[in-house]
TITILUM-315624 format. One line per 4 residues: number of its first residue (from 1); their letters; for each residue x, y, z of C-alpha. Coordinates in Angstrom, 3 decimals, always signed. Each point is the difference from the previous one (the first is absolute). Layout:
residues N
NUM = a = X,Y,Z; ... $
***
This chain:
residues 141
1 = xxxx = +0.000,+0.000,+0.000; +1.629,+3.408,-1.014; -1.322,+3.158,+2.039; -0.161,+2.801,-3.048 $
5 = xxxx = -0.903,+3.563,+1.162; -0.507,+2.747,-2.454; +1.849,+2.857,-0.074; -2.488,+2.749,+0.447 $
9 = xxxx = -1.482,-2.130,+2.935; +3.249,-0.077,+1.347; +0.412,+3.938,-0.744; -3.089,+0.919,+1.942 $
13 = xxxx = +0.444,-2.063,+3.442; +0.126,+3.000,+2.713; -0.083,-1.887,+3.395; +3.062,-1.185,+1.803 $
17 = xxxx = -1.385,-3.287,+0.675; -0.586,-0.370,-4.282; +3.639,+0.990,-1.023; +1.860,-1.771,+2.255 $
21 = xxxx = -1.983,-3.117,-0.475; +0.932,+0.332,-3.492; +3.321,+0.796,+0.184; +0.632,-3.015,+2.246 $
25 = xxxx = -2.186,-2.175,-2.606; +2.678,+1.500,-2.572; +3.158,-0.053,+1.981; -1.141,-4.168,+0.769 $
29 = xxxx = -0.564,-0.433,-4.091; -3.312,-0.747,+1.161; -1.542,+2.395,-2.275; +0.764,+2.294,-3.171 $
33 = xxxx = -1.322,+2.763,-1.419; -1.887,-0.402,-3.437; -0.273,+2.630,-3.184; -3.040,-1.036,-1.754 $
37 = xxxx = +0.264,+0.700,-3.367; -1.569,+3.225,-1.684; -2.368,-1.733,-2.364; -1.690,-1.232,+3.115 $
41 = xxxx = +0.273,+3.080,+1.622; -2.041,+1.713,-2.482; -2.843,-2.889,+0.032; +0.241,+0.676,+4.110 $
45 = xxxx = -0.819,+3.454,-0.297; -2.456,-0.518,-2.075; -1.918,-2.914,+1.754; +0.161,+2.356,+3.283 $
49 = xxxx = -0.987,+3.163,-1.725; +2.736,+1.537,+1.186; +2.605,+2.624,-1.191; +3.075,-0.443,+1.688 $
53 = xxxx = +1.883,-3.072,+0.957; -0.040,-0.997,+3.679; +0.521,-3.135,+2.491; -3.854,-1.623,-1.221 $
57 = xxxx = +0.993,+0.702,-3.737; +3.612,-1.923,-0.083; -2.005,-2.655,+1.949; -3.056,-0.375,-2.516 $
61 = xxxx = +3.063,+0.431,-2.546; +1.737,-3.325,+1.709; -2.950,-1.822,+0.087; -0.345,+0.677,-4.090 $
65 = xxxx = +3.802,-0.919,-0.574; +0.273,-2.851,+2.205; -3.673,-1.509,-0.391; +0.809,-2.663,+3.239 $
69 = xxxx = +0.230,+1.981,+3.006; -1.090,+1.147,+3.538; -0.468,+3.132,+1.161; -0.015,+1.178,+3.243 $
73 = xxxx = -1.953,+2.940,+0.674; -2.679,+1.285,+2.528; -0.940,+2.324,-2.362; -4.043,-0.889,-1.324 $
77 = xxxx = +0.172,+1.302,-3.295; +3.561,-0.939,-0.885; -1.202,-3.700,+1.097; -2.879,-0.233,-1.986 $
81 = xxxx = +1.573,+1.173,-3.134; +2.782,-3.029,+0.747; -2.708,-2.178,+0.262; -1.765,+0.738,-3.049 $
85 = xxxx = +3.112,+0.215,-1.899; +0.921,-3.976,+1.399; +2.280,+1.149,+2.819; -0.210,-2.348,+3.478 $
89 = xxxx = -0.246,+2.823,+2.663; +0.684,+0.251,+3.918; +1.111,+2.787,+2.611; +2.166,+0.982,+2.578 $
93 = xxxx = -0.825,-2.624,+2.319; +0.357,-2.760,-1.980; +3.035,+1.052,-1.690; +1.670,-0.071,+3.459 $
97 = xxxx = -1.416,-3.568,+0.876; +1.081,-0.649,-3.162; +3.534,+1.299,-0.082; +0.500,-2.223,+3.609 $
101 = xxxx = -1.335,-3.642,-1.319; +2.325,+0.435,-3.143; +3.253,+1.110,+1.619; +0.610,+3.445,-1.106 $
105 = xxxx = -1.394,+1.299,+3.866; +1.272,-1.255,+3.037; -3.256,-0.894,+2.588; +1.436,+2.593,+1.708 $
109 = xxxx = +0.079,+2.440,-2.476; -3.211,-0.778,-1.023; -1.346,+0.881,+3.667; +1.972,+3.328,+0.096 $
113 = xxxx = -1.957,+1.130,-3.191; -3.255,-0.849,+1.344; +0.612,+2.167,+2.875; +1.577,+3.061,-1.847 $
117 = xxxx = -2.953,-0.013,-2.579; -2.262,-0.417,+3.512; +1.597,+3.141,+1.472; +0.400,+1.657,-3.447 $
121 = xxxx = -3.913,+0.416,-0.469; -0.411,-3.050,-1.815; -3.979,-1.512,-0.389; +0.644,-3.467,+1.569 $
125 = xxxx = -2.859,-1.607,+2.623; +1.677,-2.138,+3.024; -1.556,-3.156,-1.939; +1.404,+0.874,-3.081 $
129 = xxxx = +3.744,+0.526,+1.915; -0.546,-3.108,+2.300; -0.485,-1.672,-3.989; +3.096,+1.284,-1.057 $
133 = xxxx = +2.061,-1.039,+2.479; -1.467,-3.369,+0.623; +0.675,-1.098,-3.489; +3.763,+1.717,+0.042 $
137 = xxxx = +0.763,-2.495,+3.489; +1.968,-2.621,-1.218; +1.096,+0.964,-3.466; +3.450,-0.290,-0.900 $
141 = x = +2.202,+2.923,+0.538 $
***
């Protein structure tokens, strides 16, 4: 499994807790940074209705270039454009769970992210935490 993050995605992450998880996902080789091509840029734009290119449009753009993908947003309308356009979809949570079972997280890790997104603002219920860290326990690290 490769971990591919577009540029302008990459380009617009503001919070501490988003850059540095990135740059340790980059400094680990864990994940790289992705230039979609401009032909699908265009069709992006277009499909969105929007004028300038952004985070949503090099994602739509990925999901056009690369066909057999997931994308991991939390954002509504960027996931149901994925899904109409074929793309498997999931969020924040799940990417985290996720990033544990297959290696790339330590458990550990995993549980320090829940927290920071907890303290950051982040829209997660106690069931939907107690979830995420129930099906991290165990996982290899």
């Amino acid at each position: 499994m490769r971990v591919l993050i577009p540029e302008k995605v990459v380009a617009e992450q503001r919070s501490e807790l988003a850059r540095s998880t990135l740059a340790h996902l980059f400094r680990e080789g864990k994940a790289e940074v992705i230039k979609p091509v401009e032909e699908m840029r265009k069709k992006a734009l277009s499909i969105l209705g929007d004028k300038e290119e952004t985070g949503d449009s090099d994602i739509i753009a990925t999901v056009l270039e690369l066909k057999d993908v997931v994308i991991a947003t939390d954002d509504r309308r960027l996931r149901n454009v994925c899904k109409i356009l074929g793309a498997k979809v999931t969020g924040t949570i799940s990417i985290i769970v996720d990033a544990v079972r297959h290696g790339f997280l330590t458990e550990e890790e995993g549980k320090e992210l829940l927290k920071k997104l907890d303290t950051s603002g982040f829209r997660m219920n106690v069931a939907l935490y107690e979830k995420a860290l129930a099906l991290m326990a165990g996982a290899k690290s």
